[in-house]
C-alpha positions in Angstrom: 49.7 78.6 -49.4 50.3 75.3 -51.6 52.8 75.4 -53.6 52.1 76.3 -57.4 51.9 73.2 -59.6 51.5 70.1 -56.3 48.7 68.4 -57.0 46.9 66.7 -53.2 45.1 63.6 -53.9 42.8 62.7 -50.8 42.1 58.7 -50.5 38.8 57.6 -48.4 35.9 55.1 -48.7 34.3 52.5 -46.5 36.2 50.5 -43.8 37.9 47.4 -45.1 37.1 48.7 -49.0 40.8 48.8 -49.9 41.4 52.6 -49.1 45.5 52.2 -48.5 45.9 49.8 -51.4 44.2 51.9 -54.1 46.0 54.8 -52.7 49.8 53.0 -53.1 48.7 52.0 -57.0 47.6 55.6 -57.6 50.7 56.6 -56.0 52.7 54.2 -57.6 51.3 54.6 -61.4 51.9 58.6 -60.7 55.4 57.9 -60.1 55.8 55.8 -62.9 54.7 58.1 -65.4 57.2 60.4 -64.1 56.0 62.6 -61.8 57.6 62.6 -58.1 55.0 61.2 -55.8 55.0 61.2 -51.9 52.6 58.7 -50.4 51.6 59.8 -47.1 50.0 56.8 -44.7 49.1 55.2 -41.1 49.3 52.0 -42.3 53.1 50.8 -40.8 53.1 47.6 -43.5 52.3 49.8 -46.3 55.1 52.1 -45.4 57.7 49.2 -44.8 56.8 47.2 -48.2 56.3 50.2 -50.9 59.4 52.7 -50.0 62.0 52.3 -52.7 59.9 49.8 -54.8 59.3 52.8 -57.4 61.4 55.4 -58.8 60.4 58.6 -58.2 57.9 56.9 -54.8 58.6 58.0 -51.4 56.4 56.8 -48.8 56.2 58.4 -45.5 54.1 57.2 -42.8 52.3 59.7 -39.9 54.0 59.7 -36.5 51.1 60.5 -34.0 53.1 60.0 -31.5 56.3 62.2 -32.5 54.2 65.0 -33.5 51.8 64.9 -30.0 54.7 65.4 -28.2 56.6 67.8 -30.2 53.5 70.3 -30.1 52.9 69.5 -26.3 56.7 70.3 -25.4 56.6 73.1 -28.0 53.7 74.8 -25.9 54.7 73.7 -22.8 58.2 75.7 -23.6 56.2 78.9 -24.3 53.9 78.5 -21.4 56.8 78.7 -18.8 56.0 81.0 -16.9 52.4 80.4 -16.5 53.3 76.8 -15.4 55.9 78.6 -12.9 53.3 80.6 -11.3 50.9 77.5 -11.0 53.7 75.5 -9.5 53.3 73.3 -12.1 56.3 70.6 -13.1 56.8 70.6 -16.2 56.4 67.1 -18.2 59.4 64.9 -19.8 59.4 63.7 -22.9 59.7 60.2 -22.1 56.2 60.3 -20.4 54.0 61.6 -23.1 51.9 59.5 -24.9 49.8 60.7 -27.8 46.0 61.5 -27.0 42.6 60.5 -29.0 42.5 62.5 -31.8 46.8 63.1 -32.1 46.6 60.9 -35.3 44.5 63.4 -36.9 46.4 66.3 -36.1 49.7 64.6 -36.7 48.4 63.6 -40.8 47.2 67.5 -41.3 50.6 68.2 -40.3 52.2 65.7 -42.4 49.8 67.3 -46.0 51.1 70.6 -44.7 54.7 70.1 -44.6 54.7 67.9 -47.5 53.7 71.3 -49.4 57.0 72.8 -51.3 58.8 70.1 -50.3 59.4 69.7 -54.6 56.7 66.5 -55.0 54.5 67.1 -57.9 51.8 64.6 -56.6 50.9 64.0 -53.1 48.2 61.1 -52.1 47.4 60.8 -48.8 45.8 57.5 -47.2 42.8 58.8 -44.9 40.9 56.9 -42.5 37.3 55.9 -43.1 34.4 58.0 -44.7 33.6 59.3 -41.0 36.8 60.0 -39.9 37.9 61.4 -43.2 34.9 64.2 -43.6 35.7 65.1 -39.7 39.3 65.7 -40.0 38.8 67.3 -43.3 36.3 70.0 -41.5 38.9 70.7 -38.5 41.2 73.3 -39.4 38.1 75.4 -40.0 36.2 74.0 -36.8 39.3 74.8 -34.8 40.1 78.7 -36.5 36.1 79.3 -34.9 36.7 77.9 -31.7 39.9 80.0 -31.7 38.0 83.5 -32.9 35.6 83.0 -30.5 37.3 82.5 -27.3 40.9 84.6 -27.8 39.6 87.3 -30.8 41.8 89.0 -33.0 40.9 92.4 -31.0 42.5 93.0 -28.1 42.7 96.2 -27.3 41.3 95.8 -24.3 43.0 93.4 -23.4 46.1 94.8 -23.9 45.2 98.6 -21.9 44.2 96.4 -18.8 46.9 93.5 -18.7 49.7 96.4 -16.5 46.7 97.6 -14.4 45.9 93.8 -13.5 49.3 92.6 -13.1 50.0 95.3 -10.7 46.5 94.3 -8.8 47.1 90.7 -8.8 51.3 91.4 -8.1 52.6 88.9 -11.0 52.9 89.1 -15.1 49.7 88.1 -17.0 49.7 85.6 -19.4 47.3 87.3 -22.1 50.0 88.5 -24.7 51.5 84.6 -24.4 48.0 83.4 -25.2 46.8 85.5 -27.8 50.1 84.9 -29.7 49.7 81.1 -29.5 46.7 81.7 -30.9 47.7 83.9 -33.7 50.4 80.4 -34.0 47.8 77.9 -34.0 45.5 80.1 -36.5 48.4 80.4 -39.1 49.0 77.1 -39.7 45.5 75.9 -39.6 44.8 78.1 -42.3 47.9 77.1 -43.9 46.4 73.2 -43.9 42.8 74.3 -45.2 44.6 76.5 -47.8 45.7 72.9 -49.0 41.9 71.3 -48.1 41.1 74.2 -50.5 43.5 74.4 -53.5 42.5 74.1 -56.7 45.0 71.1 -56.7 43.7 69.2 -54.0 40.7 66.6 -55.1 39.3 63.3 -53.2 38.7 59.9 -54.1 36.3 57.7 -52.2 36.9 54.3 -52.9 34.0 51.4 -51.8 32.8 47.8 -52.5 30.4 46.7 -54.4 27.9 45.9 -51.5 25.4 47.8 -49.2 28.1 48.8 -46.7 29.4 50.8 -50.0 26.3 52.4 -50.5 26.1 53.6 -47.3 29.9 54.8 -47.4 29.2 57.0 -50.7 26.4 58.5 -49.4 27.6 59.4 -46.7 30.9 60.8 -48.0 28.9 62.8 -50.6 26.7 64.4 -48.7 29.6 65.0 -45.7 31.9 66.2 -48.2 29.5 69.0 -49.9 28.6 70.0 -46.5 32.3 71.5 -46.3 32.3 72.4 -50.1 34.4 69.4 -51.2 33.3 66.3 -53.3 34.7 63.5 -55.0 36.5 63.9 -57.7 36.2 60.4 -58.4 35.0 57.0 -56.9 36.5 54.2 -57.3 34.6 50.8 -56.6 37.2 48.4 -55.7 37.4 44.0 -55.7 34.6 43.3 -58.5 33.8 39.9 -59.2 33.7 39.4 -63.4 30.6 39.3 -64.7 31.0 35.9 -66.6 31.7 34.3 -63.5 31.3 30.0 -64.1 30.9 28.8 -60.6 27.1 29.4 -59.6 27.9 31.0 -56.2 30.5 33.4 -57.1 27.7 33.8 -60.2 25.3 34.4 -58.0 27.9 37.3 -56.1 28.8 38.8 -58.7 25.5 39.5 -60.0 24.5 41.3 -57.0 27.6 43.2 -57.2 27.0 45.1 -61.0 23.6 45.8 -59.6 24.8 47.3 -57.4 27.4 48.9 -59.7 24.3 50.5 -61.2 23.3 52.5 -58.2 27.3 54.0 -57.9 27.5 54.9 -61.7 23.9 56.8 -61.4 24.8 58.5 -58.0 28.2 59.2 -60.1 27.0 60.7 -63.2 24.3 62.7 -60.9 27.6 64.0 -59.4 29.2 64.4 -62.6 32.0 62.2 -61.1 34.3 59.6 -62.8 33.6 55.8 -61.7 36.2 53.8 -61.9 35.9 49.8 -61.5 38.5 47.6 -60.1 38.6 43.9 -60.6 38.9 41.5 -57.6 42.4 40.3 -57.6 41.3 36.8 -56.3 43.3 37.0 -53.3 43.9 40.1 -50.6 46.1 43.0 -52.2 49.3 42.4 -49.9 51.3 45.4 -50.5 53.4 46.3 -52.7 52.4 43.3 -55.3 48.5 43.2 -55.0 48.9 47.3 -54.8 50.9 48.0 -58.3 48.5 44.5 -59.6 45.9 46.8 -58.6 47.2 50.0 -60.4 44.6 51.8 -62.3 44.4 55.5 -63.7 42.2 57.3 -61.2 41.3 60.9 -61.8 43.7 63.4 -59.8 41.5 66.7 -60.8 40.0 69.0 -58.8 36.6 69.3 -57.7 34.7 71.2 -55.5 30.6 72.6 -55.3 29.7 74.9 -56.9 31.1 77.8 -54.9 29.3 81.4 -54.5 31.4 84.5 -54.8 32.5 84.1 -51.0 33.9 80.8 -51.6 31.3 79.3 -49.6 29.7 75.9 -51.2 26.2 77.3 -50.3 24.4 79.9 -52.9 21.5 83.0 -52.5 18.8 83.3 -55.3 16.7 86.6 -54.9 13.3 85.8 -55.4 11.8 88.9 -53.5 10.0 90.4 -56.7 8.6 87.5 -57.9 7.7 85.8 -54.5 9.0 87.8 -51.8 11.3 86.2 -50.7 15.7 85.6 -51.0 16.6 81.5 -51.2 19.1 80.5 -49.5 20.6 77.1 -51.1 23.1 74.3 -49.7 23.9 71.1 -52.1 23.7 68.1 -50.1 23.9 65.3 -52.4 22.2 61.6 -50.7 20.9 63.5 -48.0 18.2 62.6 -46.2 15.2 64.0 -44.1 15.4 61.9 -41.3 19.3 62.7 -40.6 18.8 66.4 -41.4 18.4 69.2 -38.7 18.6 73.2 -39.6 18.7 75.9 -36.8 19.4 79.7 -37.2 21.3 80.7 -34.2 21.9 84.7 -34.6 23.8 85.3 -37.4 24.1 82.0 -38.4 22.7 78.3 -39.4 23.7 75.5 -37.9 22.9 72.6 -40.8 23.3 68.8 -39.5 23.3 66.3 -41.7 24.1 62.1 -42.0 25.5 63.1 -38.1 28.3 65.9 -39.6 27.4 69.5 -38.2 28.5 72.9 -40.2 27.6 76.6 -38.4 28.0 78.8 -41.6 27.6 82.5 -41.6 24.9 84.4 -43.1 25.5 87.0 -46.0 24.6 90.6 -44.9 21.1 90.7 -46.5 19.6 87.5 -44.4 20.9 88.9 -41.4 18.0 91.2 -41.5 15.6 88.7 -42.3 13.3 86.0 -41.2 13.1 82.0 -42.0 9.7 81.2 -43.1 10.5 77.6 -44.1 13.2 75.1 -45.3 12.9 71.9 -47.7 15.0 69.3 -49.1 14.2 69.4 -52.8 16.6 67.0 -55.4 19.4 66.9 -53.0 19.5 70.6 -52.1 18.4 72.3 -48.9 16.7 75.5 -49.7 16.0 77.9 -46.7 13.5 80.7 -47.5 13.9 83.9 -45.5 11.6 87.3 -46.1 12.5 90.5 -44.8 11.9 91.8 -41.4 10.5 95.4 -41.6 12.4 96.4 -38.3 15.6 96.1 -40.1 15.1 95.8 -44.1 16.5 99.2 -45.8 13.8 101.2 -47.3 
């Protein structure tokens, strides 16, 4: 679990928007004000120039590489004797090199252990929109894959494993497996109990352009597909609005319009917009990042969450019109990038490219979909009973 009183603040928005350098001004206004801030980033320069250059700021950067091989030697330590019987050779350090994907496991590692380490503010540089929404969703992702192919109940398992290592004349593996399982399961849901805490809030920062647009909407409606949501955006490098020279005029007109668009996607969100001026040169870290240093919002904020903690809700409707709702906020969502499939016992909802398989409640289990919609940037999936399996 997190530890009581750390505060997570998650920093994403479009490529090239400015993402690391409004995270090392929040970071660095934090610390500051007094409160012991750890700035958690890829970004090598960042790490180099801002460590030291506030009291009460430490700055950490993400080792893929170190934590690849660390978890690789780590399992390839407890997988002995299975590599044994395989005639496997086991691998040196010095020949690993991280694999796609290592960075993102190495920064959930990083939020995790950063977690009653005594920091009362944590801000952690993501990578783009994309990127962000998929590594957010993969502690869960991976606890599913998990459940399904090594499940908690192994019974079974465990009443055959002497009969079959007698058959096959060497020790099984199965106990090895299903304990790094049990491993791998504990401190995945030790990383989404930080995604989770009350604590933990994101901030997607953009530009005041069309590429922007497209970021926000995609973050908002990735993020409320996993229950999460922006707790504040922050438009970043705005031109000023008196502006003399006709072309950067001309500029900075377009950008307030578009301005416009962010503060009502915003205020439908109930989210804070904050608007950061152009410094008139690129924000080279650590002096464009503390010239940059603006208040954002660290405060939570999640969906609307059903009793279940889930971010999707169930309105019974069967008196009136026969039928229970089933409801999903998906805020900038669109038709055309939208897909729903039942699959059992549960939906599988794609949207803007990001997939979710959620679990029904009890009660549509034993019903029917009779149609779906996307109605004010909610999904709404109707379902009706099936007399084969309704209770009388």
């Amino acid at each position: 679990m997190p530890a009581e009183g750390v505060r997570t603040l998650l920093v994403t928005g479009g490529g090239g928007a400015g993402r690391t350098a409004v995270a090392a001004a929040t970071a660095a206004a934090a610390a500051r004000g007094g409160t012991r801030t750890l700035l958690l980033t890829g970004d090598r320069t960042a790490a180099a120039a801002l460590d030291g250059t506030v009291p009460d700021l430490a700055v950490r950067r993400t080792d893929p590489g170190g934590a690849f091989q660390d978890a690789l030697l780590d399992l390839q330590s407890r997988g002995g004797t299975l590599l044994a019987l395989l005639g496997a050779a086991p691998l040196d350090p010095e020949e690993l090199t991280p694999l796609p994907g290592a960075e993102a496991l190495a920064l959930l590692r990083a939020v995790r252990a950063a977690q009653g380490a005594g920091w009362g503010l944590v801000v952690v540089d993501l990578p783009p929109v994309r990127e962000a929404v998929t590594l957010l969703a993969l502690p869960g992702q991976l606890r599913r894959y998990l459940a399904r192919l090594l499940p908690a109940d192994r019974q079974a398992a465990r009443a055959l494993r002497p009969v079959l290592a007698q058959l096959a004349g060497v020790p099984m593996p199965a106990e090895w497996a299903y304990d790094a399982a049990a491993r791998a399961d504990r401190e995945l849901a030790a990383v989404q109990a930080v995604i989770d805490a009350p604590g933990t809030s994101v901030t997607v920062v953009v530009e005041p352009s069309g590429h922007g647009a497209e970021a926000l909407r995609t973050a908002r409606t990735g993020l409320a597909l996993h229950g999460l949501g922006p707790a504040s955006v922050a438009v970043n490098r705005l031109l000023p609005a008196s502006a003399a020279d006709p072309f950067t005029a001309a500029l900075a007109t377009a950008q307030h319009d578009r301005l416009k668009d962010f503060a009502e996607a915003c205020a439908a969100d109930g989210t804070p917009l904050h608007e950061l001026p152009h410094l008139g040169r690129e924000a080279e870290l650590p002096e464009g990042a503390l010239a940059l240093a603006s208040p954002i919002d660290i405060r939570p904020y999640k969906a609307a969450l059903d009793g279940t903690g889930e971010p999707w809700s169930v309105l019974d409707r069967l008196a009136e019109d026969g039928y229970l709702e089933w409801a999903l906020p998906l805020p900038g969502a669109g038709k055309d990038g939208l897909d729903l499939v039942r699959r059992g016992d549960e939906l599988v909802v794609d949207a803007e490219g990001f997939r979710r398989i959620m679990p029904l409640p009890s009660a549509l289990r034993r019903c029917t979909v009779q149609g779906a919609a996307l109605r004010d940037g909610v999904l709404r999936v109707r379902f009706t009973p099936d007399p084969g399996l309704w209770p009388r």
